[in-house]
C-alpha positions as a Markdown table, in Angstrom:
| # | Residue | x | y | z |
|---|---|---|---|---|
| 1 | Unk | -5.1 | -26.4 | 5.0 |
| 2 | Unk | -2.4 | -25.7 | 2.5 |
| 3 | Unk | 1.4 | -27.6 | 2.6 |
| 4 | Unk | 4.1 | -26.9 | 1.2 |
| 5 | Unk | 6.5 | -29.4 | 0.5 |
| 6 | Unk | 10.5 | -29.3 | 0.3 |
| 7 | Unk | 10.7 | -25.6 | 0.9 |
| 8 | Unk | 13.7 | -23.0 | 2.5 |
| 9 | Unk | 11.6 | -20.9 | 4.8 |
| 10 | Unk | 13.2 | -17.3 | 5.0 |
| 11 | Unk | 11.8 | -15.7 | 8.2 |
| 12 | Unk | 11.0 | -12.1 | 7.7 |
| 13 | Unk | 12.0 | -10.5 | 10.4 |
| 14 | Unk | 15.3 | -12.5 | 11.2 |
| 15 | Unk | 16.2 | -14.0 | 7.8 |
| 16 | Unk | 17.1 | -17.3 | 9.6 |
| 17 | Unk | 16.6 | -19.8 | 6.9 |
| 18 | Unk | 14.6 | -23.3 | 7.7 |
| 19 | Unk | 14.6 | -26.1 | 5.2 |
| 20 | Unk | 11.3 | -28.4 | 5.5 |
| 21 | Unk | 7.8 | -29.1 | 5.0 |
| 22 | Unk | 5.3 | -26.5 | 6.7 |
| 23 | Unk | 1.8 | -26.3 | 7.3 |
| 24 | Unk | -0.1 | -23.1 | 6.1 |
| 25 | Unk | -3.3 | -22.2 | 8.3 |
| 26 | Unk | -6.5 | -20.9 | 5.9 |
| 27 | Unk | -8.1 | -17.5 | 6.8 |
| 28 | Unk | -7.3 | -13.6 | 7.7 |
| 29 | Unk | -4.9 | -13.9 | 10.7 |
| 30 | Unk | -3.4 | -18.0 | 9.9 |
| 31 | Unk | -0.5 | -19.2 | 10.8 |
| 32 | Unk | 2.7 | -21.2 | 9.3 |
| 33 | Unk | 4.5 | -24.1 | 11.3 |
| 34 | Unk | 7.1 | -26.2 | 10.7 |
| 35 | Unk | 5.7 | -30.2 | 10.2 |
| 36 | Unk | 8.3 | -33.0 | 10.3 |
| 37 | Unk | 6.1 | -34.9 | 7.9 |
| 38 | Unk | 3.3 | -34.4 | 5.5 |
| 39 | Unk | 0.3 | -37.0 | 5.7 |
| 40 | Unk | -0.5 | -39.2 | 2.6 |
| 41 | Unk | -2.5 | -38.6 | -0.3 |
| 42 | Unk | -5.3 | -40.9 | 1.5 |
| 43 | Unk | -5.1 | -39.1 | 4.9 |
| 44 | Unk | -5.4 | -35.4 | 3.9 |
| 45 | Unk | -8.5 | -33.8 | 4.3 |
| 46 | Unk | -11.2 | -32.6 | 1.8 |
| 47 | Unk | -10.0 | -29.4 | 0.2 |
| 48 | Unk | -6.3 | -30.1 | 1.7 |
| 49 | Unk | -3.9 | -29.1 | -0.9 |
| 50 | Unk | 0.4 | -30.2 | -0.9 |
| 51 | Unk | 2.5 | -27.5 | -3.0 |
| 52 | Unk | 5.9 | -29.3 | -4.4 |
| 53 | Unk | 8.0 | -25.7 | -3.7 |
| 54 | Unk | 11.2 | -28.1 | -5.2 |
| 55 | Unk | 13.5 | -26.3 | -3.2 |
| 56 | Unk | 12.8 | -22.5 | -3.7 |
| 57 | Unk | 13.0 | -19.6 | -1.5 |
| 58 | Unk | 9.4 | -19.4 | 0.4 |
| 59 | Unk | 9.0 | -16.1 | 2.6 |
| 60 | Unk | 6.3 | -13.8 | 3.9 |
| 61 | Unk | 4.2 | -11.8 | 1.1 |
| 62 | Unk | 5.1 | -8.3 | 1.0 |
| 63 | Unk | 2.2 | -5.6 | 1.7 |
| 64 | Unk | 2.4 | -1.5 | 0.4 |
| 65 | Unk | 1.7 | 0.9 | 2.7 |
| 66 | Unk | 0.2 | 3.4 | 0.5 |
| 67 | Unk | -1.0 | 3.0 | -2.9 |
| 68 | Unk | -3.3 | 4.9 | -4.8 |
| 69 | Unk | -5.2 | 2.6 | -7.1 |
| 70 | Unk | -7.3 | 5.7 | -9.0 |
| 71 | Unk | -4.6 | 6.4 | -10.5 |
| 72 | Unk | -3.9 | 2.7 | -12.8 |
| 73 | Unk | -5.7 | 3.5 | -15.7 |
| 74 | Unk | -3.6 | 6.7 | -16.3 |
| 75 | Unk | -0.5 | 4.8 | -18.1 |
| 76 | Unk | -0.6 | 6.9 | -21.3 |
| 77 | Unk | -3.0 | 9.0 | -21.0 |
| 78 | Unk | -3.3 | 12.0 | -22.7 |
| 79 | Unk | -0.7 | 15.0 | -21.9 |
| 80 | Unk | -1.8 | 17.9 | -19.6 |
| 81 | Unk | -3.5 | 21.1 | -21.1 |
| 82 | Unk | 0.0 | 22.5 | -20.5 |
| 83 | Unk | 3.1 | 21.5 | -19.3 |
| 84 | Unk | 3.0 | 21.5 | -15.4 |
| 85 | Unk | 5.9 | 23.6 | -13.8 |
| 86 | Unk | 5.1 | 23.1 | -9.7 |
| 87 | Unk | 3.2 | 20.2 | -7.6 |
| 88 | Unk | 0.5 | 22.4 | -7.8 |
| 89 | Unk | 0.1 | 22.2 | -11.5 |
| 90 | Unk | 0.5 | 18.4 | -11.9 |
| 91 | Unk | -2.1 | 18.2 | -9.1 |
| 92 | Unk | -4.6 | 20.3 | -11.1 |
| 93 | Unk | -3.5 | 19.5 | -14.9 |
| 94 | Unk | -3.1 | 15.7 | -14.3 |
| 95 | Unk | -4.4 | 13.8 | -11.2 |
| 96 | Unk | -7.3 | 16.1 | -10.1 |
| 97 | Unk | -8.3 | 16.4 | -13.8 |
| 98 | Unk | -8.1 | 12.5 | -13.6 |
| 99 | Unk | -10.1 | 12.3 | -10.4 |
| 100 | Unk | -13.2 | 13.7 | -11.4 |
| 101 | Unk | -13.8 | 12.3 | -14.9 |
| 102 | Unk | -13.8 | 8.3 | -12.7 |
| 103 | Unk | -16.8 | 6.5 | -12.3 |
| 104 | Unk | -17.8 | 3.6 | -10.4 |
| 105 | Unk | -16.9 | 1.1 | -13.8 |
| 106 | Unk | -13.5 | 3.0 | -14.2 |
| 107 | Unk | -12.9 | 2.7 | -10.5 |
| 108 | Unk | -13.9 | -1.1 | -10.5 |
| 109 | Unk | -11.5 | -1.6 | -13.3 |
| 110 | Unk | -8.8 | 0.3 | -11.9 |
| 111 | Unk | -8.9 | -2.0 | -8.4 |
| 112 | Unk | -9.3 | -5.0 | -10.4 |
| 113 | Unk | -6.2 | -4.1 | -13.1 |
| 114 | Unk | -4.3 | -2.9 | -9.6 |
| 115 | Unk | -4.9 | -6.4 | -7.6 |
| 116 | Unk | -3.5 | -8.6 | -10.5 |
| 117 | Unk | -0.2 | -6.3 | -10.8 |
| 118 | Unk | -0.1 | -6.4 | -6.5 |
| 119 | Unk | -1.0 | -10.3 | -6.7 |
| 120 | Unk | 1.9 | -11.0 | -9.2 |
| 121 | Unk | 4.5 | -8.8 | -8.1 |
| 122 | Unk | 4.3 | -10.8 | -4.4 |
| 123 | Unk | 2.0 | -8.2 | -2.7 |
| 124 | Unk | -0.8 | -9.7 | -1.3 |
| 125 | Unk | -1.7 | -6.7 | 0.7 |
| 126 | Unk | -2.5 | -3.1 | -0.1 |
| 127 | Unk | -3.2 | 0.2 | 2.1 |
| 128 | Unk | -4.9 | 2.2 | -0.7 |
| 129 | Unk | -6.1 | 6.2 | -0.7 |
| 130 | Unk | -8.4 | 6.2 | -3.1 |
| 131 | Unk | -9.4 | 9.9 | -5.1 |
| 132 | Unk | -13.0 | 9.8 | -7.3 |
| 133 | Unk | -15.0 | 13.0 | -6.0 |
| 134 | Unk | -17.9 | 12.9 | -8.1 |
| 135 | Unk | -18.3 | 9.5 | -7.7 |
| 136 | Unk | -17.9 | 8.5 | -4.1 |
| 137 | Unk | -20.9 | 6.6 | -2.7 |
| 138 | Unk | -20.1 | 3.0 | -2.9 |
| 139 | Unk | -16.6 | 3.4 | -4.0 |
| 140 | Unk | -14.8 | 1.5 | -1.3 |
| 141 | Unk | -16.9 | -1.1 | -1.6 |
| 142 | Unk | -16.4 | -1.3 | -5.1 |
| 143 | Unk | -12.6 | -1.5 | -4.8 |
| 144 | Unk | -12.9 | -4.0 | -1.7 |
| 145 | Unk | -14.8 | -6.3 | -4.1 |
| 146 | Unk | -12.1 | -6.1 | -6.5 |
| 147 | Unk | -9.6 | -7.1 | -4.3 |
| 148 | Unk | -11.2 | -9.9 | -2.6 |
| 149 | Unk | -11.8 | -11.2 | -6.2 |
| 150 | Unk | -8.6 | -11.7 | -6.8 |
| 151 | Unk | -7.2 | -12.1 | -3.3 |
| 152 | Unk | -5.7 | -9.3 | -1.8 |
| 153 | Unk | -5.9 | -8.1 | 1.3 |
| 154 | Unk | -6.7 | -4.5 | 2.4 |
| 155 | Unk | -7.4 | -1.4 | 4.4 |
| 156 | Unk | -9.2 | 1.4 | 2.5 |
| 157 | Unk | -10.2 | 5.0 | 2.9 |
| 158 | Unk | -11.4 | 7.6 | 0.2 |
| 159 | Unk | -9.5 | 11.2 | -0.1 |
| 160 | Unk | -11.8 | 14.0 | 1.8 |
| 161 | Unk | -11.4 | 17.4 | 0.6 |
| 162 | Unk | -12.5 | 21.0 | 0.5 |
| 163 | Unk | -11.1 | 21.6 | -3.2 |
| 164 | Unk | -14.5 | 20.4 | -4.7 |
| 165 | Unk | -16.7 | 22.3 | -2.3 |
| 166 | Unk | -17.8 | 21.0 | 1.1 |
| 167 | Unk | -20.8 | 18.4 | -0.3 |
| 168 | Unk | -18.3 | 16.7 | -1.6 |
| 169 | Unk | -16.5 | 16.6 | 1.9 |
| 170 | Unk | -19.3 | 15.4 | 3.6 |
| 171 | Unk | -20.3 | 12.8 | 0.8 |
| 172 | Unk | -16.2 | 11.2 | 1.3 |
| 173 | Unk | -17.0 | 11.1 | 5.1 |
| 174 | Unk | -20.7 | 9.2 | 4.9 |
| 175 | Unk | -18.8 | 7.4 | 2.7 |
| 176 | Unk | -16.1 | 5.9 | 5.2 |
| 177 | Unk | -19.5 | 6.1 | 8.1 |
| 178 | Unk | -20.9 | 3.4 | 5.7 |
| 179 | Unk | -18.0 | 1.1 | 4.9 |
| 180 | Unk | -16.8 | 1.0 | 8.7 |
| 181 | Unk | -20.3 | 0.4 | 9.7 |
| 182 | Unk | -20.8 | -2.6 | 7.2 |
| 183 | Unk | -17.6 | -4.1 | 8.6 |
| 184 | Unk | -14.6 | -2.4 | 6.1 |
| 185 | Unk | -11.5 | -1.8 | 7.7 |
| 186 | Unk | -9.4 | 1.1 | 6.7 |
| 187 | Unk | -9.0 | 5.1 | 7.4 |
| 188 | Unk | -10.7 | 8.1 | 7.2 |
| 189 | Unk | -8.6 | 9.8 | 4.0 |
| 190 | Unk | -7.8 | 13.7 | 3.9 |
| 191 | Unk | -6.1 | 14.8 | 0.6 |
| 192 | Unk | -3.2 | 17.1 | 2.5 |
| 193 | Unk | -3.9 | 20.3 | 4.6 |
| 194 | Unk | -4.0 | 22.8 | 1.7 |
| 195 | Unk | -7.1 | 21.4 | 1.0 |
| 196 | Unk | -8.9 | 20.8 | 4.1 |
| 197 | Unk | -10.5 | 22.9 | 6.0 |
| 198 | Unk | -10.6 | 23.0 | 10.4 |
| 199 | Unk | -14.4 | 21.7 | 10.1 |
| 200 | Unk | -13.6 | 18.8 | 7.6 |
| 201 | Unk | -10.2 | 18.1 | 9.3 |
| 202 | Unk | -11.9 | 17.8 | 13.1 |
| 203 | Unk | -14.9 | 15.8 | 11.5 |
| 204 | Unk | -12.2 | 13.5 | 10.2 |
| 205 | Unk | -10.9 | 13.1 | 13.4 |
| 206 | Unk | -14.0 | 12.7 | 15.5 |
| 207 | Unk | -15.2 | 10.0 | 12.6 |
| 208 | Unk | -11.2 | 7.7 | 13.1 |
| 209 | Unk | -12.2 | 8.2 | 17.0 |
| 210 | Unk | -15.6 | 6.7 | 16.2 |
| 211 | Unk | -14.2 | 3.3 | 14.2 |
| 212 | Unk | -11.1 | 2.9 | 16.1 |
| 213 | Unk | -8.8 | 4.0 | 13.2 |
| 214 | Unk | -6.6 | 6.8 | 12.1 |
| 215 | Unk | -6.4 | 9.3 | 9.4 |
| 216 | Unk | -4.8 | 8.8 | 6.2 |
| 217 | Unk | -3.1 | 12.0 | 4.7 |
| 218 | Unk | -0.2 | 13.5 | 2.9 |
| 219 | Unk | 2.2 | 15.9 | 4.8 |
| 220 | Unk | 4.1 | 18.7 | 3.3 |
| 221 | Unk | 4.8 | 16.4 | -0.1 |
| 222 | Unk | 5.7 | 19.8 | -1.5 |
| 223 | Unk | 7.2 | 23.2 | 0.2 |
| 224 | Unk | 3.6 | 24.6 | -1.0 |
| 225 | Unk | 2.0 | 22.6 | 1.3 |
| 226 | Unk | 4.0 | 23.6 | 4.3 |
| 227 | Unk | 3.9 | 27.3 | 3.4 |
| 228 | Unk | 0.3 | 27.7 | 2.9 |
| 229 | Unk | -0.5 | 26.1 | 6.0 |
| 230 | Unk | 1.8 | 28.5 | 8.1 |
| 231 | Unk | 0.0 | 31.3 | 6.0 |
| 232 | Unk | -3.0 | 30.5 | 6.5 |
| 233 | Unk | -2.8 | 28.9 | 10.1 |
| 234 | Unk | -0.1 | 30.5 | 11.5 |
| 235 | Unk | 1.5 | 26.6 | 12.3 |
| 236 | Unk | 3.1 | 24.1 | 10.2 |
| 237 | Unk | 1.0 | 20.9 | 8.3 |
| 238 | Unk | 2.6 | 18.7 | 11.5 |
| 239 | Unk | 1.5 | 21.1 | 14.2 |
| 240 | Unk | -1.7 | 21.4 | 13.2 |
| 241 | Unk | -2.1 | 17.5 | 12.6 |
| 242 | Unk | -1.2 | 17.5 | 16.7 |
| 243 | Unk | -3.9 | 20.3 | 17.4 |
| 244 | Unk | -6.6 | 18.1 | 15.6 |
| 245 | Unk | -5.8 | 15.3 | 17.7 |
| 246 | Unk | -4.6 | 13.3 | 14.3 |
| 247 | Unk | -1.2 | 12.4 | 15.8 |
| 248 | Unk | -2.2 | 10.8 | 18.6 |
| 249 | Unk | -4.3 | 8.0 | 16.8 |
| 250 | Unk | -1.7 | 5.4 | 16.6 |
| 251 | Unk | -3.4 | 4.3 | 13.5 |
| 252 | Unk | -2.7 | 7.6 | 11.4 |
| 253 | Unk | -0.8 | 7.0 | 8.7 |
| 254 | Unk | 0.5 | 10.9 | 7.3 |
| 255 | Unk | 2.9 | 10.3 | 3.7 |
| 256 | Unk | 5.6 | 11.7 | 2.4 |
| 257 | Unk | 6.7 | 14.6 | 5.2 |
| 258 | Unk | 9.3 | 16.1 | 2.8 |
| 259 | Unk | 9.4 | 19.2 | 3.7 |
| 260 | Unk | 8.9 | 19.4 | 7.7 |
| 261 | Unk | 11.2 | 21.2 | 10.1 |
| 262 | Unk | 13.4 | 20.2 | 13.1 |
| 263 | Unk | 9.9 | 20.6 | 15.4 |
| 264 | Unk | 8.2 | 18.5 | 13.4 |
| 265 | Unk | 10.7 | 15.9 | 13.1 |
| 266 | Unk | 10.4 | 15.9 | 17.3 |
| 267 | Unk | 6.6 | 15.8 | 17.4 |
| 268 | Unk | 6.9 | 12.8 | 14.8 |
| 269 | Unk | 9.5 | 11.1 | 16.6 |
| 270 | Unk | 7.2 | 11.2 | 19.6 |
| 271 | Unk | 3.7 | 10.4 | 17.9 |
| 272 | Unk | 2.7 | 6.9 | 17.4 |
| 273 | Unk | 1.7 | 7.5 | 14.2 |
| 274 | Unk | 2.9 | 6.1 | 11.0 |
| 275 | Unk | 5.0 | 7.5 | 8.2 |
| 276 | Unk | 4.9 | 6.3 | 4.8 |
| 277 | Unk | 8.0 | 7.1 | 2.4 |
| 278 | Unk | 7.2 | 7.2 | -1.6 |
| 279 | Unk | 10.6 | 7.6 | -2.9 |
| 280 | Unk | 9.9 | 7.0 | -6.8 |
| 281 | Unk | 6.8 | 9.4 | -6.9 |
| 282 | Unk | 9.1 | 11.9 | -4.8 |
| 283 | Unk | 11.3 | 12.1 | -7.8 |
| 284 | Unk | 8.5 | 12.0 | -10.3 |
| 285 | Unk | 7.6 | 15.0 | -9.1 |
| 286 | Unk | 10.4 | 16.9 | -8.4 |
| 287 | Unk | 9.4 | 17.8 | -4.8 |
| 288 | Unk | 13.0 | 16.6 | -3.1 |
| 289 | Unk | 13.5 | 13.3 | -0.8 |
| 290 | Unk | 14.0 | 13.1 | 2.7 |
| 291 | Unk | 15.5 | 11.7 | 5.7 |
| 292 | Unk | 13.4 | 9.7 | 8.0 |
| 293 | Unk | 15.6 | 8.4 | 10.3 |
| 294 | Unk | 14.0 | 10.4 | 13.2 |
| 295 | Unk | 11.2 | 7.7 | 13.4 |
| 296 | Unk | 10.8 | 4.1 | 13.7 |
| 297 | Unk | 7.3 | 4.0 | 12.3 |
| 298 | Unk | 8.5 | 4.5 | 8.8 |
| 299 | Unk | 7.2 | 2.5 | 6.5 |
| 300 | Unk | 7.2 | 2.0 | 2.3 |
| 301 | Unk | 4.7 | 2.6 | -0.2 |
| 302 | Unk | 4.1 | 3.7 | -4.0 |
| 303 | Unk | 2.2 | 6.6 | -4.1 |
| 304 | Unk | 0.3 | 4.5 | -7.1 |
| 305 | Unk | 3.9 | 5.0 | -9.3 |
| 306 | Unk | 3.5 | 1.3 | -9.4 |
| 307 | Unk | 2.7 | -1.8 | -7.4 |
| 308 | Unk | 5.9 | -3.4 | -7.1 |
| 309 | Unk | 7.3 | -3.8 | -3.2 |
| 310 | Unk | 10.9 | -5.0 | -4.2 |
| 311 | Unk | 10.9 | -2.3 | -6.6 |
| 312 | Unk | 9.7 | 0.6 | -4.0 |
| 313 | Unk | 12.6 | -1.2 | -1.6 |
| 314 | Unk | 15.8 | -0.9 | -3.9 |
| 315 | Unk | 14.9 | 2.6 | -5.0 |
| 316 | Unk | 14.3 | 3.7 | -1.4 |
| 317 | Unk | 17.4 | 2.1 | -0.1 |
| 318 | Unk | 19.9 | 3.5 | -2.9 |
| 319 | Unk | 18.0 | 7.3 | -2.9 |
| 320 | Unk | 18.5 | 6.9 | 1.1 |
| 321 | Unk | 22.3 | 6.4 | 1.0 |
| 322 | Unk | 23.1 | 9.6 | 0.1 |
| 323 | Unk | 19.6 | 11.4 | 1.7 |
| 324 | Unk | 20.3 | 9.8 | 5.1 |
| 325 | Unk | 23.0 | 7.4 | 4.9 |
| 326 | Unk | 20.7 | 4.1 | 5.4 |
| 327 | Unk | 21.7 | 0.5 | 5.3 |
| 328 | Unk | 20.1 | -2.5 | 3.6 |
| 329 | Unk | 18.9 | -3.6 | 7.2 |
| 330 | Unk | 16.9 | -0.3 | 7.7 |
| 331 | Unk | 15.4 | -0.3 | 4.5 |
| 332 | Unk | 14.2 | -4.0 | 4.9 |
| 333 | Unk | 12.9 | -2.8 | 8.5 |
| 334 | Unk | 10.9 | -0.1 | 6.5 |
| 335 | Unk | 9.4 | -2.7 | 3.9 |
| 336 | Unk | 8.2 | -5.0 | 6.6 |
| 337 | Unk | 7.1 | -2.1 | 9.3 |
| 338 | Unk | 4.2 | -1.9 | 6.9 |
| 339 | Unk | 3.2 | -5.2 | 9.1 |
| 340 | Unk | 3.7 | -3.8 | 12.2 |
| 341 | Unk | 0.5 | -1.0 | 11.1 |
| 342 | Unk | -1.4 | -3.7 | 9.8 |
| 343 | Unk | -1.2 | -5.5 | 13.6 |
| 344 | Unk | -2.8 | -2.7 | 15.1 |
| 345 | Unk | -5.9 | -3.4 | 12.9 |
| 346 | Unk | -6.7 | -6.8 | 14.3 |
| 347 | Unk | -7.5 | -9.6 | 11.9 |
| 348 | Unk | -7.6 | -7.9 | 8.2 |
| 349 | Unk | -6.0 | -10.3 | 5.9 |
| 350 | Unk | -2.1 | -9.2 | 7.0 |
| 351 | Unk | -0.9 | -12.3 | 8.5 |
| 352 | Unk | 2.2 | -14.7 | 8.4 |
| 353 | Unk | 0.1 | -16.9 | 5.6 |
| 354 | Unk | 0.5 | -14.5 | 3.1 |
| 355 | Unk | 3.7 | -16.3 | 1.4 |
| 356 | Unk | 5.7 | -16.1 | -1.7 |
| 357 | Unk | 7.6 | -18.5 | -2.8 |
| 358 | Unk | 10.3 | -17.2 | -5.5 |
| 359 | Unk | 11.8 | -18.9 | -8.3 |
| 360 | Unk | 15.4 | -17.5 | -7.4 |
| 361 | Unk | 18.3 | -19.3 | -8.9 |
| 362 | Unk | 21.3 | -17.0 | -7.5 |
| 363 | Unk | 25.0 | -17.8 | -9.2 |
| 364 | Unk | 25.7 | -17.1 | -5.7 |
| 365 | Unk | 25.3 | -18.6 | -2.9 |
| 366 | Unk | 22.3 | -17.3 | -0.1 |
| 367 | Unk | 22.9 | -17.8 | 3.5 |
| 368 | Unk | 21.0 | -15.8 | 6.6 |
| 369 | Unk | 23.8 | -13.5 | 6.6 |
| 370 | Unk | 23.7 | -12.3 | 3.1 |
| 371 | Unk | 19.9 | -12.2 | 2.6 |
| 372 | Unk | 19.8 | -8.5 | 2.2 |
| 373 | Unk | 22.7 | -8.5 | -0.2 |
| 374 | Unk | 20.2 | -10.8 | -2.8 |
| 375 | Unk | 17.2 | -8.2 | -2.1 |
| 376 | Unk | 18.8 | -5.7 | -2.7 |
| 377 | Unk | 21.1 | -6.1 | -5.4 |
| 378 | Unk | 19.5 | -9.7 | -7.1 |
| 379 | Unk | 15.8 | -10.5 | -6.3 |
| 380 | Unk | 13.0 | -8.7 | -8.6 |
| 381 | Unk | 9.5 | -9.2 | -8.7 |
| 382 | Unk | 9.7 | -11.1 | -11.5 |
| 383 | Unk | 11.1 | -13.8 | -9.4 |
| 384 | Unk | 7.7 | -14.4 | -8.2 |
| 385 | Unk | 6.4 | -17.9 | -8.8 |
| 386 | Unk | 3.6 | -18.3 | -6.2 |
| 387 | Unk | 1.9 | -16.3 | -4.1 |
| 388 | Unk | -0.3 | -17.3 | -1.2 |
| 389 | Unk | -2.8 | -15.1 | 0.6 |
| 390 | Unk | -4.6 | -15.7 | 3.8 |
| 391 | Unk | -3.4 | -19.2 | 3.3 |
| 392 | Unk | -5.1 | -20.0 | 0.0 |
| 393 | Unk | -2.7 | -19.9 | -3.4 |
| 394 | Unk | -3.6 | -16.9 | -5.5 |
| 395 | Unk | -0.9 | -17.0 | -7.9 |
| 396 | Unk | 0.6 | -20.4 | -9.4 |
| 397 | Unk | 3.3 | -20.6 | -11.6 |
| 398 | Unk | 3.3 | -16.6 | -12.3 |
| 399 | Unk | -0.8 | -16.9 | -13.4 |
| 400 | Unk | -3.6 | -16.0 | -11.8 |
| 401 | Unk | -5.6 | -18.8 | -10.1 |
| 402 | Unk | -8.5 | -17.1 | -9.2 |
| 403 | Unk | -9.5 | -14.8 | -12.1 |
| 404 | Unk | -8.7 | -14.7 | -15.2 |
| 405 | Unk | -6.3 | -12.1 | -16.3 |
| 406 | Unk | -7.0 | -11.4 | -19.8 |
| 407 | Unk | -10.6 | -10.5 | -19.4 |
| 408 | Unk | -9.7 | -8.1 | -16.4 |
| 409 | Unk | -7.3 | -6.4 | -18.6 |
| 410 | Unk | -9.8 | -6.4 | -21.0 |
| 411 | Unk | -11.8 | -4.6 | -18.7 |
| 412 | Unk | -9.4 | -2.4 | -17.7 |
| 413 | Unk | -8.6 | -1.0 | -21.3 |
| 414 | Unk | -12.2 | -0.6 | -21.9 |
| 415 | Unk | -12.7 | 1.7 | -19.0 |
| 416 | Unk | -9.3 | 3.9 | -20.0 |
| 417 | Unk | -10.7 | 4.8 | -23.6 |
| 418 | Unk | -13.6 | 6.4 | -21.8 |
| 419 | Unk | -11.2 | 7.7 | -19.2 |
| 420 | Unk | -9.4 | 9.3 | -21.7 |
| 421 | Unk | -12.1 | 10.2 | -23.7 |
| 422 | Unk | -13.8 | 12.3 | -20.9 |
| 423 | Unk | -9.9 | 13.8 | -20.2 |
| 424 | Unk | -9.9 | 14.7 | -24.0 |
């Protein structure tokens, strides 16, 4: 049992504010109560722990709906052969070039690297896609033990795809077999229709059916995508989704959906699937931003640009006020739907005690009606003090308290020279 003492509770999904003690539950679906009093010193029992919050802003941990933790060690990395001039080329010059040099010690350090950023940036859970084609077997695994090292929850799945040949296909799929069937929770990961063929796609499908999950793919990120399925298949990426029976898992999680027409947009609206909007990597790429209102199963990830929530948040919400005119409420909606998907996945490490509490010290003043106005336009992740996950504290005054930080870096910086080197 964990209490916190002397703290302004923010509820996140009415932004009432609720100044007391509270009571934090231990374990992957805990709760949080109010408690009129906290027992003494001499009645608390073994392993009970009282946090002095002094006032600050406590609310629930933020999670990321898709992240792609492959890619951390790639922060200055060496430039592409050439300089890409489509999606296509930065897919094959950088991130599939990336892809296939990993192995299991660069994947390791790049979940481990990943978790501290996510754990001190107030994310204490992550929906990751994770990319490492000739070095699959054992990779989720090696990235759930990362996480749970330092503390952060999760639902995994690896990218399936045809672009490295079909052994490779069928290696990503055993791949998630074995995870679910050890007790993982996650999704069965397809890299985007242009590379995935009908076999791999329905074998995808019949596999999420199996484990009770959805698929995890991205939708028509670029035009290219859209216009080589209706090439090829004579449909768009959305239609043939629905023909696989993807869209009607209401665990499927399909990102970006840029470039998707008006039918689309109405099969979406009518799915209960999940979409997950990456507004930074959007414009990193040059492939265009778009409206989601259509939906209410929009939710906010990174696309691995970054593990910063509040950050993916504000650049969502001010891109979306000229994309789709959205307000501060809707984009707040989208950075805490990614709950709402969690939910469906039972007890995974997504519950109300995962807390932050955030050393906020506004000139002005913050009231439940003006809560948006100071995440949007004050708060930053470097506000983060603590951060609690599933009810234990994993981050205590802005350091780790479960690993040390240094040596994971360490780690990580290791791995990225031979990263590098293999790129080079």
């Amino acid at each position: 049992m964990l209490y916190l003492r002397n703290a302004v509770m923010i509820d996140a999904e009415t932004l009432a504010l609720t100044s007391g003690h509270f009571a934090v539950d231990e374990g992957p679906a805990g709760t949080v109560k109010a408690v009129a009093e906290i027992p003494e010193a001499v009645n608390l029992h073994a392993g009970t722990r009282v946090l002095d919050c002094k006032g600050r802003f406590v609310t629930r941990a933020l999670a990321c709906g898709h992240h792609h933790i492959y890619s951390c060690l790639s922060r200055g990395m060496p430039p592409a052969p050439r300089q890409p001039k489509s999606f296509t080329d930065i897919l094959e010059q950088i991130w599939w070039r990336l892809d296939k040099c990993l192995d299991k010690d660069m994947t390791e350090a790049s979940a481990l690297a990943t978790a501290v950023y996510l754990a001190k940036n107030g994310v204490a859970f992550c929906i990751d896609h994770h990319a490492a084609p000739h070095a699959v077997e054992g990779s989720l695994t090696t990235i759930a033990r990362a996480l749970d090292r330092v503390g952060i929850g999760h639902l995994l799945c690896h990218e399936t795809s045809d672009r490295d040949g079909t052994d490779i296909a069928r290696q990503s799929l055993e791949e998630h077999e074995r995870y679910f069937a050890s007790g993982g929770k996650g999704h069965v990961g397809l890299h985007a229709s242009f590379t995935v063929s009908d076999d791999t796609l329905n074998a995808a499908v019949a596999l999420a059916r199996k484990y009770d999950t959805g698929i995890h793919i991205h939708v028509a990120e670029a035009a290219s995508d859209q216009e080589y399925c209706l090439a090829t298949y004579g449909k768009t990426v959305v239609r043939r989704l629905q023909d696989a029976g993807a869209l009607d898992l209401p665990k499927t999680i399909l990102g970006h959906c840029v470039h998707i027409s008006e039918e689309d947009r109405a099969i979406l609206a009518q799915s209960p699937c999940w979409i997950v909007q990456n507004t930074e990597s959007n414009q990193n790429n040059n492939v265009g931003l778009a409206a989601y209102g259509y939906s209410e199963r929009v939710m906010l990830g990174t696309d691995g640009m970054h593990s910063d929530m509040i950050r993916s948040a504000q650049s969502s919400y001010f891109a979306g006020i000229s994309v789709e005119g959205i307000t501060p409420a809707a984009a707040y909606e989208r950075l805490r739907n990614v709950h709402r998907h969690t939910a469906l996945h039972g007890p995974c490490g997504d519950a109300q005690n995962n807390l932050v509490i955030l050393d906020y010290d506004s000139p002005t003043p913050l009231h439940e009606h003006n809560v948006l106005g100071h995440i949007f336009y004050g708060l930053t992740a470097g506000h983060v003090d603590t951060v609690i996950s599933q009810g234990r504290v994993i981050v205590e005054n802005r350091q780790l308290t479960r690993c040390n930080e240094e040596e994971i870096l360490a780690f990580a910086r290791q791995q990225a020279k031979r990263l590098w080197d293999r790129l080079g």
